[in-house]
C-alpha positions in Angstrom: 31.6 37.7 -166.8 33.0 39.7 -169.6 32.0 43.1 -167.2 33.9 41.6 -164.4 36.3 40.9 -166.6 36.5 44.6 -167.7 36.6 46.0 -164.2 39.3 43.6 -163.3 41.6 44.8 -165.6 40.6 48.6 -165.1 41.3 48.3 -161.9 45.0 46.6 -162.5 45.6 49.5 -164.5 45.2 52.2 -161.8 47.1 50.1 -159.4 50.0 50.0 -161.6 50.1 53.5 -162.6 49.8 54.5 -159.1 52.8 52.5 -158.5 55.3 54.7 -159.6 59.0 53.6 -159.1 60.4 56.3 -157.0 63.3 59.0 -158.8 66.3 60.4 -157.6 67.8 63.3 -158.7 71.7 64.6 -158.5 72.8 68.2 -159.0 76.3 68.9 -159.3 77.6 72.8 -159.3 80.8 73.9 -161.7 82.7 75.7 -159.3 85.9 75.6 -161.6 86.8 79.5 -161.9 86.2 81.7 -164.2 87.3 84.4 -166.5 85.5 87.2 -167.5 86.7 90.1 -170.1 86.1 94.1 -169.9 86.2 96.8 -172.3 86.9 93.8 -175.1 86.4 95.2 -178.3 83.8 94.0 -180.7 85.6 91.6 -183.3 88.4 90.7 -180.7 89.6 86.9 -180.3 90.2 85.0 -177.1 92.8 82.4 -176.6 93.4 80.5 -173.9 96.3 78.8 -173.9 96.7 78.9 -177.7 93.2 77.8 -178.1 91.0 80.1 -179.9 88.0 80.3 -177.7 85.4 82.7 -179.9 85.2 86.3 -179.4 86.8 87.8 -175.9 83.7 90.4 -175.9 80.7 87.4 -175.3 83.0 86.7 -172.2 82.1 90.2 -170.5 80.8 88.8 -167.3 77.3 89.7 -167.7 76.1 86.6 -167.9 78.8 84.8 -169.8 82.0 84.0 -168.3 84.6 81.6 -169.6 85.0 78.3 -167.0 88.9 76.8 -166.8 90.3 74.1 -164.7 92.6 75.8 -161.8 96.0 76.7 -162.7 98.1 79.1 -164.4 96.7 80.2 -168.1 98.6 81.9 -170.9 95.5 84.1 -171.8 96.0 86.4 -175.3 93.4 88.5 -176.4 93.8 89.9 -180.4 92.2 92.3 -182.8 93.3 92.4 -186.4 96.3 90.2 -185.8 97.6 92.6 -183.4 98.2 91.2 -179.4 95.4 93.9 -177.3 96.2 91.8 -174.2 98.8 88.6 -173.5 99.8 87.6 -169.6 100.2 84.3 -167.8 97.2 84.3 -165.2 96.7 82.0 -162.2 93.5 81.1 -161.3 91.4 79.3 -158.4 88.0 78.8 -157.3 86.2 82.2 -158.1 85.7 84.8 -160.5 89.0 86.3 -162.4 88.2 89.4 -164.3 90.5 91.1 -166.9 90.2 94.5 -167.9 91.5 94.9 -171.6 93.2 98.3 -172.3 
């Protein structure tokens, strides 16, 4: 009894594990645009509308580039409080790159 009793519930185990509830999954893709930053000097600050956003050079484009919502940006760029690169910059649905000088 107790051995039928065993196999019993061994074999409600394997039916319940091979019932597996099925899974969905969703991917969603970013396709806000992007800025990316060239020739940014080492120790130069990004802002983005007034926002500082970390060091313009980690923004280079290769990977990192710098997702904003569509729309017209008032993007600065400064080293050693002194304004390298300031301009009001539209942007859409791809890639935006600005070549500091």
């Amino acid at each position: 009894m107790k051995k039928t009793l065993f196999l019993l519930s061994l074999f409600l185990v394997f039916v319940v594990c091979a019932c597996a509830m099925p899974t969905t999954t969703v991917k969603t893709v970013d396709d806000r645009p992007t800025l990316a930053f060239k020739n940014a000097p080492d120790g130069a600050t990004l802002f983005v509308d007034g926002i500082n956003m970390g060091p313009a050079a980690q923004y280079n484009g290769e990977p990192r580039v710098l997702a904003v919502e569509p729309g017209t940006h008032t993007v600065r760029v400064t080293l050693n409080n002194q304004v390298l690169y300031e301009q009001r910059v539209f942007v859409e649905g791809s890639l935006k790159t600005i070549i500091i000088r």
